[in-house]
Structures are given as C-alpha cells and as structure tokens.
C-alpha positions as CSV (number, residue, x, y, z in Angstrom):
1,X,1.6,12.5,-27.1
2,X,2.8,9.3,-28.0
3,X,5.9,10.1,-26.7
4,X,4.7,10.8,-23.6
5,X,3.1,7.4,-23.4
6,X,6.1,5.9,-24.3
7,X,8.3,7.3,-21.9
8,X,5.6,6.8,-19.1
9,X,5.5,3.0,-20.1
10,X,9.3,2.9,-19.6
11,X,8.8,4.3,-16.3
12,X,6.3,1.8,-15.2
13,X,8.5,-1.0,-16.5
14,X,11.1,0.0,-14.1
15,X,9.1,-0.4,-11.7
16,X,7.2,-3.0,-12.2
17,X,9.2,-5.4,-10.8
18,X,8.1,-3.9,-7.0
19,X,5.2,-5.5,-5.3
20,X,4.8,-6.2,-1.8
21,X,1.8,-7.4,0.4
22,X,0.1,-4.5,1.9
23,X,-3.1,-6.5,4.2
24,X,-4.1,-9.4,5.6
25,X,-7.3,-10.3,6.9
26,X,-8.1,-12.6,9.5
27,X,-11.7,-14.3,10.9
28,X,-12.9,-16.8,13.5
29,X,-14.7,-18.4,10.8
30,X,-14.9,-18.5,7.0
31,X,-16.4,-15.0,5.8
32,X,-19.1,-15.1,3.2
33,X,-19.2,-14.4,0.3
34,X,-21.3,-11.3,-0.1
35,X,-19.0,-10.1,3.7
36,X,-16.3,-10.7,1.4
37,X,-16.8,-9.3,-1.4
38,X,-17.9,-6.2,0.5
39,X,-14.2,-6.2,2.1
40,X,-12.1,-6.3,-0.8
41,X,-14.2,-3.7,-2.4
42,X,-13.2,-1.0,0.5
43,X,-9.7,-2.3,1.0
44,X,-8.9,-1.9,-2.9
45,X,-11.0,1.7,-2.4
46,X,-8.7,2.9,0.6
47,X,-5.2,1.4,-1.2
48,X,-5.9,3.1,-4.2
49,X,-6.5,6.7,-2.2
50,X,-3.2,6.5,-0.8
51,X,-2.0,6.1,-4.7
52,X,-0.6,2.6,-5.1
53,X,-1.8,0.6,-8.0
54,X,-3.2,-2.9,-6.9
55,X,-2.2,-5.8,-9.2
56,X,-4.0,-9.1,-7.5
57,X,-6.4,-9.7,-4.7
58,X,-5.6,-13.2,-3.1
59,X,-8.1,-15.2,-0.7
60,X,-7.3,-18.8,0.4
61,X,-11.6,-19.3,1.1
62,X,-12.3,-21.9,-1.0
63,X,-16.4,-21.6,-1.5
64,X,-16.7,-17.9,-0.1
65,X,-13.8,-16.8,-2.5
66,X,-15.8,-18.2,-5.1
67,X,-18.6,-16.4,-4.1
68,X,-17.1,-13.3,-3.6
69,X,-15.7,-13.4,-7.1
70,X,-19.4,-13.7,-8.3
71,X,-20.6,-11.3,-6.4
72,X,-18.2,-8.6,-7.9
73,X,-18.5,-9.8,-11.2
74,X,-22.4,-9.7,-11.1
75,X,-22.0,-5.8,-9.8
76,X,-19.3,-5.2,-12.5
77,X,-21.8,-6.3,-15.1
78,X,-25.1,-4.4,-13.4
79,X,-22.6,-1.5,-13.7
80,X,-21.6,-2.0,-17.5
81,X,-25.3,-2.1,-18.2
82,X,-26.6,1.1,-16.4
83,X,-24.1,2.7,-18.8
C-alpha cells in the first residue's frame, strides 16, 4: 500500500506544476457576499465533476469576498458539527 501511495505522489508531482484558469466571472455591480459564496460553491461543484482538482479560488471583491469567505466558513463549521 504504501507503495502505491508513493508512486501516486510521484505522479501528482509531475504534474503539479500545470494550472491554468478555467472561469471568470463578471457583474454590473459588486456581488454579495452570500450571491457569492453561492457561486463559487457550484462552480468548484461542476469543475470537480468533469475531474480536475481545484487548487485556489481568486476574487478581486474587496468586502463581498470577505463575506463570501465567511459565509463558507460558517457552513463548513455547521457541517463539521452535524457530524
């Protein structure tokens, strides 16, 4: 087994080097937070059905990146604790 693990770590590592944008959003206005949030959730949900590995979410929203951030990590906690 821990061969396996080993020789799948090498794998990754060669190709770990490879990441590329996959989506941009744009919006008239700034998006809230809660909006937000509610986006990155899906788009993360869809890119990881078509089997790519995400590595970093980026937002340039000031404020309603903040709050989206809060707003995931509040669910991520109320998720922990159901458990």
């Amino acid at each position: 087994m821990v061969k396996n693990v080993t020789k799948n770590m090498q794998i990754m590592h060669k190709f770990s080097n490879y990441k590329q944008p996959i989506g941009f959003t744009f919006s008239r206005s700034a998006t809230k937070g809660p909006e937000l949030a509610k986006q990155i959730k899906e788009f993360v949900r869809e890119v990881k059905k078509a089997g790519l590995i995400v590595v970093a979410v980026i937002c340039d929203q000031g404020s309603g990146n903040r709050n989206a951030i809060k707003c995931l990590l509040e669910e991520s906690r109320a998720a922990w604790l159901k458990r």
